[in-house]
Phi, psi and omega in degrees: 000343189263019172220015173240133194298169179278141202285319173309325170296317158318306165320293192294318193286326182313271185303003171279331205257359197262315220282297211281003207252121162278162191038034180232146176233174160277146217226298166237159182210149148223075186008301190299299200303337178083052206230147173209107170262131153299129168227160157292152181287347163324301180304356183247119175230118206065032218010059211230093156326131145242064213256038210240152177243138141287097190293313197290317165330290179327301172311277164324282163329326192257336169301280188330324186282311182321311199277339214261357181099016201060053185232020156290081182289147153198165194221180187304325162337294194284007179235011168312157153225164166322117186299121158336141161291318174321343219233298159330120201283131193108326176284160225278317162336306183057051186065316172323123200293145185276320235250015136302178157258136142220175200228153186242107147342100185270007181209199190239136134345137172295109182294103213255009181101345186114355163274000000 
């Protein structure tokens, strides 16, 4: 544990490195997992993120490629969904879902040597 970065260093290393990507920004975060996702700017529509899947959309596209001999194109686009604001990188959230519980450390773990 004592090698795995702080999310804010995550953060921090994400947008520097977002800076160097053309046409990708940063999208998402999700604090606990210690997660920050880069998307294509496609995926940002009305300056509104959708990095989220519509599954049954998926499902109905990929039946249409399968039944069509696989000559039915589709691509991540037609099955996007709209990102949670909660999700969305910046918000006061940091991805945690509201309608969850979370909990918060009222002290720092004990270092116990790595067991």
């Amino acid at each position: 544990m004592s090698n795995v970065p702080w999310h804010e260093e995550v953060v921090n290393f994400v947008q520097r490195f977002a800076v160097m990507l053309p046409n990708y920004e940063v999208a998402c975060e999700h604090e606990h997992s210690n997660c920050v996702l880069i998307a294509h700017k496609k995926f940002k529509v009305d300056g509104r993120w959708h990095t989220w899947i519509d599954f049954d959309k998926f499902i109905e596209l990929n039946n249409g490629f399968m039944n069509s001999g696989k000559t039915q194109k589709f691509s991540a686009v037609d099955y996007m969904a709209l990102t949670p604001d909660w999700a969305v990188f910046g918000h006061t959230q940091q991805g945690f879902d509201p309608s969850e519980t979370r909990w918060h450390r009222k002290k720092p773990k004990e270092d116990n040597g790595g067991c």
